[in-house]
C-alpha positions in Angstrom: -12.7 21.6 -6.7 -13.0 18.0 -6.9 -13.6 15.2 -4.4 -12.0 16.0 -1.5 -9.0 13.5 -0.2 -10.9 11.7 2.8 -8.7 11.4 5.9 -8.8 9.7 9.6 -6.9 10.1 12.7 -5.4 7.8 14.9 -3.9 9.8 18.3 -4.4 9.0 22.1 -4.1 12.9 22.8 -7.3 15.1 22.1 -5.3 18.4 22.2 -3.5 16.5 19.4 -6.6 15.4 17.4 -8.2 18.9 18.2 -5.3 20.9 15.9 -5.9 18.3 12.9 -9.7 19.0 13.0 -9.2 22.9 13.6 -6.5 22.3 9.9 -9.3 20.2 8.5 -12.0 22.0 8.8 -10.1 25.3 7.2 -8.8 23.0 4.3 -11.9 21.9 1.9 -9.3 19.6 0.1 -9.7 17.4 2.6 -12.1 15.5 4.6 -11.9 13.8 8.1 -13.5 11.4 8.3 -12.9 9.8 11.8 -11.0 9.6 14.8 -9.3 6.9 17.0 -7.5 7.3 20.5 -6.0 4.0 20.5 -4.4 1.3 18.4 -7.4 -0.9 18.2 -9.6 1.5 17.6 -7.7 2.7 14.8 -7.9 -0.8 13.0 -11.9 -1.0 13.6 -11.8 2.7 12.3 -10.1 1.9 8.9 -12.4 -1.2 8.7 -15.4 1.4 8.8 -14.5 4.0 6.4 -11.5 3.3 4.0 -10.0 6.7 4.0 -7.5 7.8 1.3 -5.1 8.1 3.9 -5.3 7.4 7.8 -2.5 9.7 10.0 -1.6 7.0 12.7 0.9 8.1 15.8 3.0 5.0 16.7 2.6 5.6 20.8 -0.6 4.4 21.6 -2.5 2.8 24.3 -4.5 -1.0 23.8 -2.1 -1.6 20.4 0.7 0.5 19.5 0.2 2.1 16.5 3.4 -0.4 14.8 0.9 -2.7 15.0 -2.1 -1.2 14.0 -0.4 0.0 10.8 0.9 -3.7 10.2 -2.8 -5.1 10.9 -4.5 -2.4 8.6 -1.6 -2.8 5.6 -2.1 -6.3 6.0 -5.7 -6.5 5.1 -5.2 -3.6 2.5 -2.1 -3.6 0.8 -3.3 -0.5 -0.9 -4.0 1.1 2.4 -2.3 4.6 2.6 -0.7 4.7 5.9 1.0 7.9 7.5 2.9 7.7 10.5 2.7 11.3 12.3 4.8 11.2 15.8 7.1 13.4 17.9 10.1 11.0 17.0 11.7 11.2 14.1 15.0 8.7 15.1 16.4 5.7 12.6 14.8 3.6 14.6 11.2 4.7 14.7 11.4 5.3 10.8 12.5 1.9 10.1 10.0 -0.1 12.2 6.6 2.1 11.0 8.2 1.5 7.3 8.7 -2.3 8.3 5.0 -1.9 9.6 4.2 -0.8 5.9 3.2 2.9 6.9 3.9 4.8 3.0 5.7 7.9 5.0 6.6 9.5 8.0 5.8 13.0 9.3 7.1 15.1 12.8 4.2 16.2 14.2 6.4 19.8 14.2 5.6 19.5 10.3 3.9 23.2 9.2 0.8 23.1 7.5 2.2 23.4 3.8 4.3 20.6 4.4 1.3 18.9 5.9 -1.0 19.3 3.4 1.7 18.4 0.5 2.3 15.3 2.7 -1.2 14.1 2.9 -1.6 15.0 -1.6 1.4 12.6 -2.0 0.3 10.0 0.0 -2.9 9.8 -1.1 -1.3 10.0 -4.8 0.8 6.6 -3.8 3.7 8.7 -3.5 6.2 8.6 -0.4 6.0 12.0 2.1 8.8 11.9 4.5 9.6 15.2 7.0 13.2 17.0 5.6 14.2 15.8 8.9 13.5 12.4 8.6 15.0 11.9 5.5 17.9 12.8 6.7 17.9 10.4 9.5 17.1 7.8 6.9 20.3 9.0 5.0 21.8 8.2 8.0 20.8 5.0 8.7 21.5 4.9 5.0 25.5 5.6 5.9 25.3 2.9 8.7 24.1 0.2 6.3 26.5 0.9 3.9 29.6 0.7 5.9 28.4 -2.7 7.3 28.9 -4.1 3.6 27.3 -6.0 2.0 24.5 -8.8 2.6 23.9 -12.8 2.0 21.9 -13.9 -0.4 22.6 -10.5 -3.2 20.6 -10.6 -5.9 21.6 -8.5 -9.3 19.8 -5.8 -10.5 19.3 -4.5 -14.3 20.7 -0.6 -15.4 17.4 -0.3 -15.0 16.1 -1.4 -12.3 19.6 0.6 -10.9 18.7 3.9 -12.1 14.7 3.5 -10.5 16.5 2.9 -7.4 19.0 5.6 -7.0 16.1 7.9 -7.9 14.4 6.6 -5.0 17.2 7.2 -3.0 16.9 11.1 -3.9 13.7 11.4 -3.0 12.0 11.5 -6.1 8.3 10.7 -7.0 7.1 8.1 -9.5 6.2 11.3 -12.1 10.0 12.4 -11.3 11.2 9.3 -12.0 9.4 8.8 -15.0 10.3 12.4 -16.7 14.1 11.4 -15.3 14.0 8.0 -17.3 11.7 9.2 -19.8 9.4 6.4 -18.7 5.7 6.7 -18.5 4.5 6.5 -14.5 2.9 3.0 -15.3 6.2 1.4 -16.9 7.7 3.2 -12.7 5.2 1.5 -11.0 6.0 -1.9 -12.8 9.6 -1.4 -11.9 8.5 -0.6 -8.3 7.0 -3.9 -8.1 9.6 -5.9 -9.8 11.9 -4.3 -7.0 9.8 -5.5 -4.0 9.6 -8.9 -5.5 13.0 -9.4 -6.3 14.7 -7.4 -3.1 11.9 -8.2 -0.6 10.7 -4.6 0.1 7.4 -4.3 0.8 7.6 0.0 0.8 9.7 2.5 -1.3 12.2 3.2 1.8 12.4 -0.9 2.4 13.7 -1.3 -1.3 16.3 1.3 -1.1 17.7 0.5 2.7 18.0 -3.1 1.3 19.7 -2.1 -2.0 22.3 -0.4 -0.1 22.9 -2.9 2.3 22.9 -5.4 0.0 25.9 -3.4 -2.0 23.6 -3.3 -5.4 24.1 0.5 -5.3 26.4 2.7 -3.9 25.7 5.6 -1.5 27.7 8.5 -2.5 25.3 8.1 -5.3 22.5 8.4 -3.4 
């Protein structure tokens, strides 16, 4: 087995934390690497060990973890930020993803789904809950029928394509095999996307495509 994905835990509850170690310690995959029961703590604890990726619950006492996961994304772009919580509404979604957190997870998730979640991730890819995807298709819906926004920019077939993609919840490798790109020549598009929409995550670039009328739903 190779090196073993290192991971740390930001949660207020120790019943919570306890389950993750008790999963951790019977999956050699991974690593913990440290634990935080607040918000601050949290940032101080990325600051310390750099984990692949740091699970971060967004209700937290000292600093919520919205703003922990802003604070730590905004230091390290290239941090790898999971938000795990109980709530899984439009809402919360939107503002960890605003935040910069890479995915969202229920903390309901099973431990397959867990695991996978926590591979992607740490691969750059975009782990999101079934159920929160679909509550991001529904925000999708709500965006849509509020047309359009100011300032649309255009986008190439291209770009197009990459994004629709996105909207189905494929990864980069997906994507690539899809457009018969290499995974590079996705990333490249990725950024070009961010850049040109003002999306800082993979969620952010197709909420704002859609709201922005550059692509339609239904084909989402």
């Amino acid at each position: 087995m190779g090196v073993p994905i290192t991971v740390a835990i930001a949660d207020d509850e120790e019943a919570v934390r306890d389950v993750y170690r008790t999963f951790f310690a019977n999956h050699s995959e991974f690593e913990l690497v440290g634990e935080a029961s607040d918000g601050r703590a949290a940032v101080v604890l990325y600051r310390q060990v750099h984990p692949d990726v740091m699970l971060m619950d967004l209700k937290m006492p000292v600093m919520s973890g919205y703003d922990a996961i802003k604070e730590i994304t905004c230091e390290d772009p290239a941090a790898r930020v999971v938000a795990l919580t109980t709530f899984g509404g439009a809402d919360h979604i939107i503002g960890a993803t605003n935040a910069g957190a890479v995915g969202y997870l229920t903390k309901d998730a099973g431990s397959t789904e867990f695991a996978q979640a926590l591979r992607d991730a740490a691969a750059g890819h975009w782990p999101l809950s079934f159920d929160v995807r679909e509550s991001v298709m529904r925000t999708l819906r709500q965006y849509s029928r509020g047309g359009a926004g100011a300032g649309v920019v255009s986008l190439t077939p291209r770009e197009t394509e990459v994004v629709l993609w996105l909207g189905r919840g494929l990864l980069n490798h997906q994507i690539a095999a899809k457009m018969g790109l290499s995974e590079g020549s996705v990333k490249q598009y990725l950024n070009r996307l961010s850049d040109k929409i003002g999306a800082d995550t993979r969620t952010q670039i197709v909420i704002k495509a859609v709201k922005a009328g550059l692509i339609d739903l239904k084909d989402v």
